[in-house]
C-alpha positions as CSV (number, residue, x, y, z in Angstrom):
1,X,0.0,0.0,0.0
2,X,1.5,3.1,-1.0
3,X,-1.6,5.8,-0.8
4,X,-4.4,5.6,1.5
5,X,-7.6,6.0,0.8
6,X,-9.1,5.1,4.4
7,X,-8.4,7.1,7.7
8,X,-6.8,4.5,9.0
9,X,-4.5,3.6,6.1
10,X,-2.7,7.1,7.0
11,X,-0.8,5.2,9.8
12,X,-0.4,2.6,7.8
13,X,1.0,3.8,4.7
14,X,3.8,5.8,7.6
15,X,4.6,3.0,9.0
16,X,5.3,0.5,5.8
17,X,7.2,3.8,4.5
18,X,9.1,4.5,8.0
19,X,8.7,2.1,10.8
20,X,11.1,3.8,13.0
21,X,10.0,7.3,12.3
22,X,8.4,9.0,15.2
23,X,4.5,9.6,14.5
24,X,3.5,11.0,18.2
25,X,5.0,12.6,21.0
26,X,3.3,13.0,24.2
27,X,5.0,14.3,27.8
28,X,8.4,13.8,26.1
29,X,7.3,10.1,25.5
30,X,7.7,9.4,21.7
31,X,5.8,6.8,19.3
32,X,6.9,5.2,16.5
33,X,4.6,4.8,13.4
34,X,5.4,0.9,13.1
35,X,4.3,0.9,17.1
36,X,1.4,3.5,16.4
37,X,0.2,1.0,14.0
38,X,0.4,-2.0,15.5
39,X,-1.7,-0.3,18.7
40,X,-4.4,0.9,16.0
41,X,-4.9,-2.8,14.8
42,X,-4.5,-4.0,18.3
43,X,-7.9,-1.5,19.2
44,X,-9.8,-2.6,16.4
45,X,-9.8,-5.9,17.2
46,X,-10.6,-5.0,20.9
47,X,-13.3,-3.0,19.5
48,X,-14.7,-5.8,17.6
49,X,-14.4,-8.4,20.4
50,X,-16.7,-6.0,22.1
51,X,-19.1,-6.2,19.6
52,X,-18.7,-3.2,17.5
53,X,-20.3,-3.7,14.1
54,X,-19.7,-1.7,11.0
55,X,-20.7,1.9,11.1
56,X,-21.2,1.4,15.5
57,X,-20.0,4.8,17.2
58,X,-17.4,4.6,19.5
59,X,-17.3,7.6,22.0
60,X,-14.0,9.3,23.0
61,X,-14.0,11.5,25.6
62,X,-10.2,12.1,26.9
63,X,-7.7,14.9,26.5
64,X,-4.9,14.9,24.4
65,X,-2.9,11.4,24.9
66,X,-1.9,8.6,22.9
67,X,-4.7,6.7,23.7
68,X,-7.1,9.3,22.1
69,X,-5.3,9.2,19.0
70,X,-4.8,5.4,19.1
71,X,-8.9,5.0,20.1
72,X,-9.6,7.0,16.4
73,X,-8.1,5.6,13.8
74,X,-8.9,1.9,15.8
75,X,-12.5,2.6,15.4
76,X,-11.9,3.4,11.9
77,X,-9.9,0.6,11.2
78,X,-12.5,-1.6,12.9
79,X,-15.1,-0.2,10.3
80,X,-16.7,1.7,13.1
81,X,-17.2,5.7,13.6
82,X,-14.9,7.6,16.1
83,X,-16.5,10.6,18.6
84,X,-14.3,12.4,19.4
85,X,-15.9,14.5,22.7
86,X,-14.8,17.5,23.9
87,X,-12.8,17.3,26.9
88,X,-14.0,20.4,28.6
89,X,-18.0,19.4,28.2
90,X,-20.0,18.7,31.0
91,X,-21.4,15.4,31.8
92,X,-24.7,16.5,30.7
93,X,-23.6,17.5,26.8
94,X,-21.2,14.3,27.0
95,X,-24.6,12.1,27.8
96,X,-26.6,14.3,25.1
97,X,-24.4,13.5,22.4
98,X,-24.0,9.8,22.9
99,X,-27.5,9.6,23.1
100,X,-27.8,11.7,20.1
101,X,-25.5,9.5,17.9
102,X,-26.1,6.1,19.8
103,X,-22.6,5.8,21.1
104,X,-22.0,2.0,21.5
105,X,-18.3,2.3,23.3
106,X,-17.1,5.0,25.4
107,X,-13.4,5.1,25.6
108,X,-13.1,7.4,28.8
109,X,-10.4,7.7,31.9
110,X,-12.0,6.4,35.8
111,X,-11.6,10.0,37.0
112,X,-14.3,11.3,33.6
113,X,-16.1,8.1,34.2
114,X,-16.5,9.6,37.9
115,X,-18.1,12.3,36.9
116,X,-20.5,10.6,33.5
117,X,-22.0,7.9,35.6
118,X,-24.9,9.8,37.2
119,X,-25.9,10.4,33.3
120,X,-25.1,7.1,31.7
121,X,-28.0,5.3,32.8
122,X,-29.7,7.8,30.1
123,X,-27.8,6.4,27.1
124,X,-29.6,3.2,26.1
125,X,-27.0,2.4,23.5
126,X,-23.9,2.6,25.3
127,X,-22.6,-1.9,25.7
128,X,-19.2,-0.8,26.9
129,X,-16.9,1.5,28.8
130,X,-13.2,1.5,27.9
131,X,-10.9,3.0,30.6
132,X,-7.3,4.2,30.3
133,X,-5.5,3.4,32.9
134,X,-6.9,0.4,34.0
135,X,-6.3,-2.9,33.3
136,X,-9.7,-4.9,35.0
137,X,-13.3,-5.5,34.2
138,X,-15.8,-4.5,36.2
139,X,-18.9,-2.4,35.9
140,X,-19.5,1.7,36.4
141,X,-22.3,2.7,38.9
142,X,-25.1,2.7,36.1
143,X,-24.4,-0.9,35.5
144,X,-22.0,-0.2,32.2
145,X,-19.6,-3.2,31.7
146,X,-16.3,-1.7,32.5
147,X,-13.3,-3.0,30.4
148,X,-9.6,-1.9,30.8
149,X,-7.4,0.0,27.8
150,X,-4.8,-2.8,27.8
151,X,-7.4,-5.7,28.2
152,X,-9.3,-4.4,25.1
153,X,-5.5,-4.3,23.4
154,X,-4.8,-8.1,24.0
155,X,-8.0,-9.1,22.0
156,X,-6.9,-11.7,19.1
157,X,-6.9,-10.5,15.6
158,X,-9.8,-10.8,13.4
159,X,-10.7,-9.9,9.9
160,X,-12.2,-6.0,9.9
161,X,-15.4,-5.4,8.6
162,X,-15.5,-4.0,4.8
163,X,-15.1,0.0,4.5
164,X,-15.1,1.8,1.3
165,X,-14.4,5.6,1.2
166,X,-17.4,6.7,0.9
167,X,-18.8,5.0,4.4
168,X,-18.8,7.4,7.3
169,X,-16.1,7.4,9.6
170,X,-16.8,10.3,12.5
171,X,-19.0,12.7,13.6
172,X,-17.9,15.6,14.5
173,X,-20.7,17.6,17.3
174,X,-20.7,21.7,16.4
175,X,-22.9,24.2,17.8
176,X,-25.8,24.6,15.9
177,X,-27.8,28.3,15.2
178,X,-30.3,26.7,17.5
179,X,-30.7,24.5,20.6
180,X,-28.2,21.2,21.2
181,X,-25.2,20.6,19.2
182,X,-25.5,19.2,15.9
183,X,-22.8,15.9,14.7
184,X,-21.8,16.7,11.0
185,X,-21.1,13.6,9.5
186,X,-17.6,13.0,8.0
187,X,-16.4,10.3,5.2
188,X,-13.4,8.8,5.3
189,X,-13.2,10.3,1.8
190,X,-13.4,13.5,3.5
191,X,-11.3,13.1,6.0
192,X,-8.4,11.9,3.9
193,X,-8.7,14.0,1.3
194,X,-8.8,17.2,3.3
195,X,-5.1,16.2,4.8
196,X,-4.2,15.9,1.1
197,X,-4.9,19.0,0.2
198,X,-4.3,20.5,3.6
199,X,-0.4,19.5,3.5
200,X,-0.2,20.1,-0.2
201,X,-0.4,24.3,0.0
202,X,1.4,23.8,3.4
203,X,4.3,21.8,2.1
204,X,3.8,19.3,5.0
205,X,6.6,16.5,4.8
206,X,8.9,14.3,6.8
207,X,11.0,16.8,7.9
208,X,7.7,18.7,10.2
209,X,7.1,18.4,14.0
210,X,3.5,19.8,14.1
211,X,2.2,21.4,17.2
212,X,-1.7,19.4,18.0
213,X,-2.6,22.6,20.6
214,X,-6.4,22.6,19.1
215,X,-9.0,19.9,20.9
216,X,-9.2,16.7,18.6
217,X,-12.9,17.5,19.0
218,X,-12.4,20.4,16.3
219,X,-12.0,19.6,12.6
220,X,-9.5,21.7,12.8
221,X,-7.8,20.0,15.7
222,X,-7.9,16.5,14.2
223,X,-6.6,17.3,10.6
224,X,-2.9,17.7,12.6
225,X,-3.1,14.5,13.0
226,X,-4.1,13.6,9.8
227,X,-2.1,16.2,7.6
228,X,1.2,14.9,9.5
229,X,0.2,11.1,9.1
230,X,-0.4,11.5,5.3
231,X,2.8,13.6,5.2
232,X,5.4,11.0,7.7
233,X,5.4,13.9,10.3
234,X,5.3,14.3,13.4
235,X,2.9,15.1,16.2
236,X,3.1,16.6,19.6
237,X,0.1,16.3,21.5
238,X,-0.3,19.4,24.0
239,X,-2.6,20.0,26.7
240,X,-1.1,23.1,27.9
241,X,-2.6,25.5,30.7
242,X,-1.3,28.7,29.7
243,X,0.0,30.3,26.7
244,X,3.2,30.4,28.0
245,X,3.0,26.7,27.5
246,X,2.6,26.4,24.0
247,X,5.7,28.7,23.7
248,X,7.5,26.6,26.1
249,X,6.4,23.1,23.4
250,X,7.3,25.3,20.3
251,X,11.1,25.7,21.5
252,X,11.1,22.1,23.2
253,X,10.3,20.2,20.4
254,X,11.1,22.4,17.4
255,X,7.9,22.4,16.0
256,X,8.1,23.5,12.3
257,X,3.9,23.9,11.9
258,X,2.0,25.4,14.3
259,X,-2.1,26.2,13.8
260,X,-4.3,28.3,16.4
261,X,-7.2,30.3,16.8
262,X,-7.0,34.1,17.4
263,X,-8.2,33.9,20.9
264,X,-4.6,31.9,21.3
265,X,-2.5,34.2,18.8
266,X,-3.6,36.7,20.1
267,X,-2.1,36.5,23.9
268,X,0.7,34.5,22.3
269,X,1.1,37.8,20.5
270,X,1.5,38.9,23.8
271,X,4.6,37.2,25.1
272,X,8.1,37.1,24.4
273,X,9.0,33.9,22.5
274,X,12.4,32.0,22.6
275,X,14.7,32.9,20.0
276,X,15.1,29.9,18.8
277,X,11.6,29.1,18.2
278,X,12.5,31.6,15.1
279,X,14.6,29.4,13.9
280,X,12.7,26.2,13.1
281,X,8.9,27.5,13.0
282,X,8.3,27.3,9.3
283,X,4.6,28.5,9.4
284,X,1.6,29.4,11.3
285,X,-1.6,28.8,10.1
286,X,-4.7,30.4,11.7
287,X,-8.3,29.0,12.0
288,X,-11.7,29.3,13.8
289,X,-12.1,33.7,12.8
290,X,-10.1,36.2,11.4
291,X,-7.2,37.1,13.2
292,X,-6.7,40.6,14.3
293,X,-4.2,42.2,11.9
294,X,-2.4,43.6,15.3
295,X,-1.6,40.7,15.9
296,X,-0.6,39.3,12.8
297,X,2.0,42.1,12.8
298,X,3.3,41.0,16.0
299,X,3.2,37.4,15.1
300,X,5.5,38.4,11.9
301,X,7.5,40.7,14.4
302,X,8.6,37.4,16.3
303,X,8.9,35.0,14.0
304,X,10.0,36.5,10.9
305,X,10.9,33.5,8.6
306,X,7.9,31.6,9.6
307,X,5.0,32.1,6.8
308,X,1.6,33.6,8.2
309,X,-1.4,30.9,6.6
310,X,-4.9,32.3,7.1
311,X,-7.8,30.1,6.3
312,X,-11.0,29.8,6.6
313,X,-13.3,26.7,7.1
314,X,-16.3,25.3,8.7
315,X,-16.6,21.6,9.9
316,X,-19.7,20.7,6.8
317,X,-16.4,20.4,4.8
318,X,-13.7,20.7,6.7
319,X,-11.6,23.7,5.2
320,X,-12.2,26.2,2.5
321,X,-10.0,28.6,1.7
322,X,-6.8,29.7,2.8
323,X,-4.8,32.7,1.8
324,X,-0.8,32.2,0.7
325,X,1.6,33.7,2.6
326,X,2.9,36.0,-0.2
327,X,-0.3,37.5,-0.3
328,X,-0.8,38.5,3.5
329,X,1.0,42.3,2.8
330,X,-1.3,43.0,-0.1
331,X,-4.8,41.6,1.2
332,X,-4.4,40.9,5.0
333,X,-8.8,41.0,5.4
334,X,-9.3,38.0,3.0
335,X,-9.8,34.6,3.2
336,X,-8.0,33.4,-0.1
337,X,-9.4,31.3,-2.7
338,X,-10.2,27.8,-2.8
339,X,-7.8,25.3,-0.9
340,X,-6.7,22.5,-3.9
341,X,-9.5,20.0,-4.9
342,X,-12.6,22.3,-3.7
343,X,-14.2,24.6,-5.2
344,X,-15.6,27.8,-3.4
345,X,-18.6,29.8,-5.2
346,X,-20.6,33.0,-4.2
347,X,-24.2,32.9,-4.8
348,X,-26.8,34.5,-4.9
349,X,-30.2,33.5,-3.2
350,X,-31.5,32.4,-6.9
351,X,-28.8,30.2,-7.0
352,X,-27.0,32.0,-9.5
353,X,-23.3,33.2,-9.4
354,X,-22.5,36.9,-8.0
355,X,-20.8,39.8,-9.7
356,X,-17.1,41.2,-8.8
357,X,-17.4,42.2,-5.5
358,X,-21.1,41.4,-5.3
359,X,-21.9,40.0,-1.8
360,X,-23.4,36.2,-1.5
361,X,-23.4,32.8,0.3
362,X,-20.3,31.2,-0.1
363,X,-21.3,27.5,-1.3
364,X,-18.3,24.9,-0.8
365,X,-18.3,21.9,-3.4
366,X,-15.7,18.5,-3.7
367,X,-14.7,16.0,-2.2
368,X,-14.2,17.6,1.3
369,X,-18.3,18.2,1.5
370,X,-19.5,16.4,4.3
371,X,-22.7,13.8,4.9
372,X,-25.0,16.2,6.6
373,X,-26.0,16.1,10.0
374,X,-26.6,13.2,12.2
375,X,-30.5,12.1,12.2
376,X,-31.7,15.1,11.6
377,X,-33.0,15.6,8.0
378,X,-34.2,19.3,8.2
379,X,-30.7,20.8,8.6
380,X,-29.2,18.9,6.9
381,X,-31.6,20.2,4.0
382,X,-31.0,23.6,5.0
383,X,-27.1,23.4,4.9
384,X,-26.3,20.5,2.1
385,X,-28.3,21.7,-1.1
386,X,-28.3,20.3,-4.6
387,X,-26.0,22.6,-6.6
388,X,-27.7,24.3,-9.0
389,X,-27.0,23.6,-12.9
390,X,-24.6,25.9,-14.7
391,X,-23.1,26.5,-11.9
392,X,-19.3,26.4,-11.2
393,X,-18.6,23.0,-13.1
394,X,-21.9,21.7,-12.9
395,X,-23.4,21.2,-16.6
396,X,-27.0,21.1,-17.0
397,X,-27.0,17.1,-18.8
398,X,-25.7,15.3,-15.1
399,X,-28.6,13.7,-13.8
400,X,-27.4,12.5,-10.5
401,X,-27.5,15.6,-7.5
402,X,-24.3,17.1,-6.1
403,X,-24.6,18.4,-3.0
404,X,-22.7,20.9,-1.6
405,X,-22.6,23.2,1.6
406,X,-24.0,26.2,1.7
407,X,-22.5,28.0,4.3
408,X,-24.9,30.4,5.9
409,X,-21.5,33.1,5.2
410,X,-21.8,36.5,3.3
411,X,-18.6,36.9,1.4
412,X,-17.6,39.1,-1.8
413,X,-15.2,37.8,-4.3
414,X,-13.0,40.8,-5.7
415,X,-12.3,40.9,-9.5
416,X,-8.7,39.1,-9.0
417,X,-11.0,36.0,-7.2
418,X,-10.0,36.8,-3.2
419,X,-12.7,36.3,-0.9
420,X,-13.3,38.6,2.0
421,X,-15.9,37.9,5.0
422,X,-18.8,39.9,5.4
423,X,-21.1,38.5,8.2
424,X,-22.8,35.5,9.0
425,X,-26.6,35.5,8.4
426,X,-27.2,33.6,11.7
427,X,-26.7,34.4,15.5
428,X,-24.1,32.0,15.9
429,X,-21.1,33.7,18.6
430,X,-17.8,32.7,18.2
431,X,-16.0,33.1,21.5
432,X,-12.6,31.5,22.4
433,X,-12.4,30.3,18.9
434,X,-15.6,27.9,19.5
435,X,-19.1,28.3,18.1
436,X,-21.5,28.8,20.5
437,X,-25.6,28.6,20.1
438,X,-27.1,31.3,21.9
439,X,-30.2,28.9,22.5
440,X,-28.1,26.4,24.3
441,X,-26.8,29.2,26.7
442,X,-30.4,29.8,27.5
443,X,-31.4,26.6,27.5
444,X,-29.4,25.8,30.3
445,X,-29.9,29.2,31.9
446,X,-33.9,28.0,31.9
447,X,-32.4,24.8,33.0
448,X,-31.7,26.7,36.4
449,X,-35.0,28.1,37.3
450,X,-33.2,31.1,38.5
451,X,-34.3,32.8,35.4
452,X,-37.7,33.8,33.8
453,X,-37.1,35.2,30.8
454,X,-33.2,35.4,29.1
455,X,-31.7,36.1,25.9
456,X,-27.9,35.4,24.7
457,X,-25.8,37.3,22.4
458,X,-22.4,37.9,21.5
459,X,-20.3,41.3,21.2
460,X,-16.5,41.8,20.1
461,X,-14.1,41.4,22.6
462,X,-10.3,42.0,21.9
463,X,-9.1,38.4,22.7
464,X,-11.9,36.5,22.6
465,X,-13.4,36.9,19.2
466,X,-16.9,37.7,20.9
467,X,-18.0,37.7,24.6
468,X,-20.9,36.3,25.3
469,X,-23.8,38.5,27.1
470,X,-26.9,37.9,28.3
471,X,-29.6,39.6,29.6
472,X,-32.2,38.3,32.2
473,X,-35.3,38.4,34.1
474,X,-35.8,37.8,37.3
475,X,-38.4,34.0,37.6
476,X,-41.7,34.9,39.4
477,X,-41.7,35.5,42.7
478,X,-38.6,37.3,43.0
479,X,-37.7,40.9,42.7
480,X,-34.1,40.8,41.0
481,X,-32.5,37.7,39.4
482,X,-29.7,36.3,41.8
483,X,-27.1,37.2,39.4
484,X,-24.0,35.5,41.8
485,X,-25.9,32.3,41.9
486,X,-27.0,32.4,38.7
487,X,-23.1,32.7,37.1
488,X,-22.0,29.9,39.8
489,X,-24.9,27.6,38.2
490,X,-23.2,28.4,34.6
491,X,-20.1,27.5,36.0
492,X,-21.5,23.9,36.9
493,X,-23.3,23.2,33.9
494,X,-21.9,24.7,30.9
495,X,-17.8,24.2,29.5
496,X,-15.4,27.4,30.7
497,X,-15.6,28.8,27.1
498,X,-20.0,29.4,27.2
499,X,-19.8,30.5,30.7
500,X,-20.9,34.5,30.1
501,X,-18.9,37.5,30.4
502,X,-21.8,39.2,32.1
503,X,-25.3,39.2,33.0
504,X,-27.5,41.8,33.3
505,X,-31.1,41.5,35.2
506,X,-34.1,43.4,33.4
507,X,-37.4,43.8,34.2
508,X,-39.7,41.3,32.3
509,X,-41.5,40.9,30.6
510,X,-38.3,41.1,27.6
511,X,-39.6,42.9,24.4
512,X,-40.6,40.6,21.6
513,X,-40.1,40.9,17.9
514,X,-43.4,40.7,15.2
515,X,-43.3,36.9,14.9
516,X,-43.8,37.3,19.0
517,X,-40.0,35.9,20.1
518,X,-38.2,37.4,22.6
519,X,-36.0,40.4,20.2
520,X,-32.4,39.3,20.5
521,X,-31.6,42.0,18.4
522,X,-33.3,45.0,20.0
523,X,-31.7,43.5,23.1
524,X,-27.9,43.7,22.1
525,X,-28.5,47.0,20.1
526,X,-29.8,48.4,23.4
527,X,-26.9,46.6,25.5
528,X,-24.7,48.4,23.1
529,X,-26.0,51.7,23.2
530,X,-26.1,51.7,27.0
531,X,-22.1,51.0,27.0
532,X,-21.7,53.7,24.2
533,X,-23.5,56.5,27.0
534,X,-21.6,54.9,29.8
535,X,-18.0,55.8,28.1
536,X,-18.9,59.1,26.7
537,X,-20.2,60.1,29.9
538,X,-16.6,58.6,31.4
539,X,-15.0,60.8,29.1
């Protein structure tokens, strides 16, 4: 085997090419890709000696660690689909999401599995929990056969189930506009070609040592792993505390690829960095918003030979654009063209294709376009659309549909073909480099009874991309909401990064819009004209 064409024939392919070459490094511990394959096989065959059938989801809810890694590309190579969970979710959005998706196998650690098994008695499809760090069997308290990491490894081997390209091989849980997450649906097409094109306009080869500082939970996050694996790289997996950490792995390990989110540029931006990471950093690519063209110059400032990458991308399919480095000087507020093998258009709401610098929906077609959303067939109609004929490379006489993404993004395209961002035409906040659904936030605010009415919404923040804001009504019965108890109840219940920057008590009932919903908009616009009078009258 010489290419792959399955997720889990990227590790293969390195090791028949490399045996000895490192693939992963973890806590200074390093992993070969002849011993990174043999534990991938090893898990799928403990994966199938559990019972996991073709297209079964396995759950993976762990930081950053070679088990993590070794637990997704088993599952693919057992012909089953990898979830990879968030580590910072609370048990509550853990349970929701392998109830959503019917996780089978949850490959978890005892001190996670301490804190799930009040919750797991409400996932009816969960057989098995794996645990790191344990070599036993036993049960959890909801009754959950309990099996060790290493047990699971010493399974016999056993013919795989039969995988093609096209079958799914993860789902990937994003925030959705409204309410719960939502899992987009990824091929092993997708997956493998994205890291092919990914590593082709990033020159990704043997000689990289890339930095995996993202959660494995993100798209974004995962395709280090992938992008090195197709390219015989390297991987260090991070789980760092402060920036000051990454900075600290950068010089360490000479990485030579490094991709973030502006949140994390931007107080990276902040620090002084080693010399020497100067030295061997050959790019840094940034995802997840546009980065702040501050700090871009300060980035450039500090590591001069290192090539700035700035792409944009949404986890439908994967990545989109990116802009080359040679371009950054010129056009520093686009997003590029079209990353190799995709193509990006900008259409109108007829379907038909915009003018030169004509704002539209950018719609994402290829290979990288995912398999809509997880057993739920009205977004997935909204987002994954036929694309109309005469469109792009689509000719009238094809009879079978092509889907592609529309993105719910307003972007021009200038008359050289660079896309810049305009807007998004949902409430989506992105905060800390995450999506976050302003339902959810109220969801669980609701969830608290400390509320009667609320509304969430985001607003620019420096560092953060957006901070989220919410405004509140005090539940009946009470004259104010309890706005200290109220923030410690966020704290419980919802993942550091949706927890609010502030929350402000109003007196309900909270206006409503035509249609008779609460008006998010009015609400912000007023939030921001209140903060406008407060600094002029500072001034």
């Amino acid at each position: 085997m010489t290419e792959a064409c399955l997720l889990h024939e990227l590790v293969a392919v390195g090791a028949a090419r490399d045996p000895a070459a490192p693939a992963l490094t973890v806590a200074g511990e390093h992993l070969s890709y002849d011993t990174l394959a043999q534990q991938v096989h090893a898990c799928a065959y403990g994966l199938m000696a559990l019972g996991v059938g073709r297209a079964d989801r396995v759950g993976i809810y762990l930081d950053k660690r070679v088990e993590t890694v070794v637990a997704s590309f088993g599952a693919a190579a057992a012909g089953a689909v990898f979830v990879p969970v968030n580590p910072l979710l609370k048990a509550e959005q853990v349970a929701f999401i392998a109830r959503d998706c019917g996780v089978k196998v949850l490959v978890t650690s005892a001190e996670r599995l301490a804190v799930l098994a009040p919750v797991l008695a409400d996932c009816p499809a969960l057989c098995h929990v794996v645990l790191v760090g344990a070599a036993g069997d036993g049960t959890d308290a909801s009754g959950v056969p309990v099996l060790g990491w290493q047990a699971m490894l010493s399974a016999p081997a056993r013919p795989g189930h039969r995988v093609i390209d096209t079958d799914m091989v993860s789902i990937l849980y994003t925030s959705g506009s409204t309410g719960r997450p939502k899992g987009v649906v990824l091929s092993h097409r997708n997956m493998v070609a994205g890291a092919k094109s990914v590593a082709s306009y990033l020159g990704n080869g043997p000689h990289d040592t890339l930095l995996a500082a993202l959660p494995l939970s993100f798209d974004a996050g995962f395709s280090q792993l992938t992008t090195a694996f197709h390219s015989g790289a390297r991987v260090v997996l991070l789980n760092y505390l402060l920036p000051r950490d990454v900075l600290k792995a950068l010089e360490r390990e000479r990485v030579t690829g490094l991709t973030a989110v502006p949140p994390l540029y931007i107080q990276l931006a902040a620090l002084d960095w080693p010399a020497a990471v100067g030295e061997h950093l050959r790019y840094f690519a940034n995802t997840g918003g546009r980065m702040p063209r501050e700090t871009l110059q300060a980035l450039r400032a500090r590591v001069p030979k290192a090539k700035p990458f700035l792409m944009y991308g949404l986890t439908e399919a994967f990545r989109s654009t990116y802009l080359p480095p040679e371009e950054v000087d010129r056009r520093p507020d686009s997003i590029g063209k079209a990353i190799p093998n995709a193509e990006i258009l900008v259409l109108r709401e007829d379907g038909t294709e915009c003018g030169p610098d004509e704002p539209g929906e950018l719609v994402h077609r290829g290979a990288l376009v995912g398999m809509g959303y997880w057993g739920d067939p009205e977004k997935t109609a909204e987002r994954y659309k036929p694309l109309p004929a005469g469109v792009g490379g689509r000719e009238s006489g094809l009879q079978i549909p092509e889907l592609a993404v529309f993105s719910g993004d307003t972007v021009r395209r200038d008359a050289e073909g660079f896309l810049y961002f305009i807007g998004r035409r949902d409430e989506m906040m992105k905060t800390s480099g995450y999506r976050v659904s302003p339902t959810e936030v109220e969801e669980i605010l609701y969830a608290t009874k400390l509320v009667g009415e609320c509304v969430a919404f985001g607003v620019d923040h420096p560092t953060l991309g957006q901070a989220i804001q919410v405004i509140a009504s005090a539940p009946d019965g009470s004259a104010a909401v309890d706005l200290p108890a109220l923030l410690a109840q966020c704290r419980v219940h919802m993942p550091a990064y949706m927890v609010p920057a502030g929350i402000h008590g109003m007196a309900g009932p909270l206006p409503r819009n035509p249609n008779g919903k609460i008006d998010r908009k009015l609400l912000a616009t007023q939030w921001h004209e209140r903060r406008t009078d407060e600094a002029s009258t500072v001034v």
